[in-house]
Every structure is written in C-alpha cells, then in structure tokens.
C-alpha positions, -999 to +999 in steps of 0.1 A: -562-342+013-594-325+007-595-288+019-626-300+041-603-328+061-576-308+063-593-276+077-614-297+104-579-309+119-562-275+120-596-261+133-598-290+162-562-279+168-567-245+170-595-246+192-573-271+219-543-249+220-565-214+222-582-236+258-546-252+266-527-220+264-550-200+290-554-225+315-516-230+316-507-192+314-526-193+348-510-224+360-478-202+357-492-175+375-503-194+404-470-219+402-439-200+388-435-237+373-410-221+344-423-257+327-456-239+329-447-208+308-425-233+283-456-255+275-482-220+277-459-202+249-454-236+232-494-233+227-494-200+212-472-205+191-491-239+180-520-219+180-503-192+158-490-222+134-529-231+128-538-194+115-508-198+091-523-229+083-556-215+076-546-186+059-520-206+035-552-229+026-574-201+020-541-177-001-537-211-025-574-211-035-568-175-057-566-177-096-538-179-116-528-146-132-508-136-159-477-128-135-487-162-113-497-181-142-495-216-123-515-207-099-510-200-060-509-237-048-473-233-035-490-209-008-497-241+012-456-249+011-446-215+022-471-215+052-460-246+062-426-236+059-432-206+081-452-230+107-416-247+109-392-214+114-420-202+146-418-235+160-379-230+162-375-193+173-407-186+195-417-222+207-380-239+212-358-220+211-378-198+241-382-232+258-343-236+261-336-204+276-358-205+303-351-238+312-316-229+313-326-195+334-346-220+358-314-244+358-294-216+372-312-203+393-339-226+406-368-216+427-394-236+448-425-241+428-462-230+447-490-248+443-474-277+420-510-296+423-528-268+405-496-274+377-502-311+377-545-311+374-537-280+346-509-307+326-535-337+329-563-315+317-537-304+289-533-337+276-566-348+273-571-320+251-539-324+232-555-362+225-587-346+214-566-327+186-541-358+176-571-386+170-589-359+149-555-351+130-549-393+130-585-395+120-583-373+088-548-385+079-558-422+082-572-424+045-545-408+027-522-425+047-529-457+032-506-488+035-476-460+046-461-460+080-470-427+096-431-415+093-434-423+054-468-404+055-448-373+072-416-380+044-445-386+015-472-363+017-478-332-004-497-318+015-481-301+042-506-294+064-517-330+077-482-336+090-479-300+106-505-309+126-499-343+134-463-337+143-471-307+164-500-327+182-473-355+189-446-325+201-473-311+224-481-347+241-443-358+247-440-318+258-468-322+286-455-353+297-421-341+300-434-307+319-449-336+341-422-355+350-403-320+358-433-310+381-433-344+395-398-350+404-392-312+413-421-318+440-409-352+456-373-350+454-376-314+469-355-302+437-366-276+416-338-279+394-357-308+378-385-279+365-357-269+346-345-300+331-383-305+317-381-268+303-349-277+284-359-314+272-389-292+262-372-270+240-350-297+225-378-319+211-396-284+194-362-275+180-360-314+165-397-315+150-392-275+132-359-292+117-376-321+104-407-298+095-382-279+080-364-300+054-398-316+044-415-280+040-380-268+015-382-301+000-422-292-015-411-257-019-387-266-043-408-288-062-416-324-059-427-347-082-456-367-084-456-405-065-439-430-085-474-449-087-487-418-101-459-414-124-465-450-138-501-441-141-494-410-163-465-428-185-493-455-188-519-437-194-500-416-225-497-446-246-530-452-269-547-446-299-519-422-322-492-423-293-462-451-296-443-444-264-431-422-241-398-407-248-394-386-216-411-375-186-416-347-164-436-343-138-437-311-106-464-304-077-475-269-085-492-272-050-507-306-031-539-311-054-522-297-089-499-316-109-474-306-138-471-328-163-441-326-195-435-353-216-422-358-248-440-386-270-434-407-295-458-408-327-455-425-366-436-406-387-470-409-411-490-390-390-507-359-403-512-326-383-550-332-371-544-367-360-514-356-343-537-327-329-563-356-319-538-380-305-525-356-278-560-343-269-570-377-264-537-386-245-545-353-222-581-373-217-568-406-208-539-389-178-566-368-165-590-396-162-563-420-144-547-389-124-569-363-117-544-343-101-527-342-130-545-305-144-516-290-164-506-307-192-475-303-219-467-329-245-442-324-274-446-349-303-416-368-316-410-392-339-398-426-325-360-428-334-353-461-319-357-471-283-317-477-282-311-440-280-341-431-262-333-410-229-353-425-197-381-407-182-373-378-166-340-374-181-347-339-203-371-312-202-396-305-224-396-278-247-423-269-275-456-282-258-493-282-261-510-265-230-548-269-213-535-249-183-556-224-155-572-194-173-556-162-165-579-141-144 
C-alpha cells in the first residue's frame, strides 16, 4: 500500500464519521433512540481510530537510530493494534450496555422519522467511505478474496478501514431495523435489541482486528511468492544454493532478509565479497521491499544434510541496513 492510497481512505473515513457522528448525536437528542447514541459513539470512536491511523503512518516514517536501529515501521502495527482495543472498550463494549439499560427499561422513542432520515443519510455516507476504502484496496488485493486480503495484508491500515466501514454499514442497518420495528410494533424494546446486536458485531470485528494486529506485531514473514522470489533471486554468479532462509516484516513496506548461502570451497575473499553484493542486487531488484539484507557464506556440505529454508537463524552476516541518524 502506498502511504498516498492508504492516507486518502483513512482521510475519506475520517471526514464521514466527523459528519455522521454530529448529525446522529442530534438525532439522539431529538429521539432518545438509545440506537442513536450506540451508532453516534460508534462514530467517534471510528473517527478516533482514523487519527491513530494517521498518526501511526506519520510515527513509522522517522529514521532509524542507534537504539531503534530497524527503523519505526512497526509504528503502523501498534496503531492498528490500538484501533482494535478502542473499538472493543469505547465502541462495543459501550454499545452492549446501553442496549442492555434500554432492554430494561425501555422508553417510547420521539420523533423516530428524524432517527430514520438521520440513519439513511448515515449510510450513504458510510458507502462514500467503503468504495474509497474498496477502491484503494482493490490493487493490492489482487486475485485474493477480500477475507484473505484482511488475513494477508501487511499493511494494517487498509483492513482497519475496510472492516470498520463494513461494521458501520451492518451497524446502521441494524439501528434501522430497531427504529423500525420499535415504531410499528409499538415496542421500544426492539431499540434495544438493535443497541445490543450493535455492540456484538464491534466486539467481533476488534477481535478479529485484534489477532491480525498481534499477529504483525509479532513479526510476519514475507508472502510465500515473495519468499520464492528472494530464494530465487540469491542463486547466481558466485552463489550455489541457499542453505537457509529467513525472512520478518520490520513494518508493511520493509523487509528482513537472513539467509545462509552456499559458495565453492575455492572461492577467494573478494569474490566472495562480490558474490554477496551482487546477490543483495539481484533480491532487491526482484523484491524491492526487501531493504535489509544479511547473508552468511557457507560452503556447500551436501544437500543431504542441508536444513530447509527457514529452519535456523542466521548468525555472522553482511549488512546494507538504514543509516543511524
């Protein structure tokens, strides 16, 4: 995801739920819909997730220093992941217990056409934001199903706003059918039901936003067709085979790479030298996310007790890493 796509759907995003938020806020006022306040604090805290967003974007662009040697790319993950816990505790969370509150003691609703003309208006808006998000993720979603694109991506940001955008759309329509059914069954219990189904589908998507989020946090690596590019792309001029290999997202755009390679034994210092600088060359040209590089030469033992790639770390390496500020 280029910083540019990526920015333009949290920014359409932003802008809906800022509008969405007020005009439902008032709904509330006017209504005492408790659906109303559900969806109006469900679109500040969307609207809060989108500043995280922003920020995390902008926190990941800063040099890598001698204590941060890496780099800040991770900065992404962590906002993400902080996206997921608000979602939980201030958007569902919330949701459940005042659609519990308006379970137990439910109250006629005023006004319900002001709530239903402020939910359509809602979720014209709330389209607005998920065809931009669908729009931008459309090209790096490739061949994927969009549920592989939310399980696949690296970059957490995309998803964020795509699964929010699909939460806030099911949310209106639920707050709907409350409002609706509330109004011509003459039972304002239903308000309440659509504040609690509400609250359950925010808690769901923060858990799935959650695991996804810890999962990059911890350190994923690269696509297995990028990881057959960079084993493929090692072999050449001076290098046999590839031994071993590692590879780790040091944020969505920045790739680790380790690997341990095989060379002839009759292989002098500078062409060993030369060999890795061109094999650094050749995974850079065919991954160029692939900016910090390690290789450790070897000699070639034997293929029969060779470990598989990715089965050991590397140790003594070679490094063209980020410049320490």
């Amino acid at each position: 995801m280029s910083a540019a796509g990526g920015s333009k759907a949290i920014v359409a995003a932003l802008g809906a739920n800022l509008g969405i938020a007020v005009i439902k806020f008032i709904a509330f006022a006017i209504t005492g819909s408790s659906s109303m306040l559900a969806e109006g604090v469900h679109s500040v805290v969307d609207s809060g997730n989108q500043g995280l967003l922003l920020r995390g974007g902008r926190s990941a662009k800063r040099r890598a220093t001698a204590d941060h040697p890496f780099g800040y790319g991770r900065d992404r993950y962590v906002y993400g992941f902080l996206v997921a816990l608000m979602l939980f505790s201030a958007g569902g969370l919330f949701a459940l217990y005042e659609g519990v509150e308006k379970v137990r003691h439910p109250h006629e609703l005023e006004s319900p056409v002001v709530a239903v003309i402020v939910l359509l208006i809602a979720i014209g808006l709330e389209g607005f934001s998920l065809r931009t998000a669908i729009g931008e993720s459309r090209h790096l979603k490739g061949d994927d199903t969009w549920f592989g694109f939310i399980r696949h991506a690296k970059n957490p940001e995309l998803p964020v706003v795509l699964l929010e955008d699909v939460a806030a759309l099911t949310g209106l329509v639920f707050a709907l059918g409350g409002v609706g059914i509330a109004v011509l069954a003459d039972a304002p219990i239903w308000d309440g039901i659509g504040t609690c189904a509400i609250g359950a589908l925010l808690i769901v998507v923060a858990i799935v936003l959650v695991i996804e989020t810890k999962s990059l946090l911890l350190g994923e690596s690269a696509a297995p067709v990028e990881v057959r590019a960079i084993e493929s792309a090692l072999v050449g001029d001076g290098v046999e085979r590839v031994i071993h290999l590692r590879t780790m997202h040091l944020g969505p755009d920045e790739l680790l790479v380790g690997a341990k390679i095989a060379m002839p034994a009759s292989a002098e210092l500078p062409d060993v030298a030369a060999a890795i600088d061109a094999a650094e060359a050749r995974v850079r040209a065919a991954v160029p996310t692939a900016r910090v590089i390690y290789l450790e030469p070897d000699l070639d033992r034997g293929r029969a007790g060779a470990l598989p790639a990715g089965a050991a770390p590397p140790s003594t390496m070679s490094h063209d890493g980020p410049a320490f500020e």
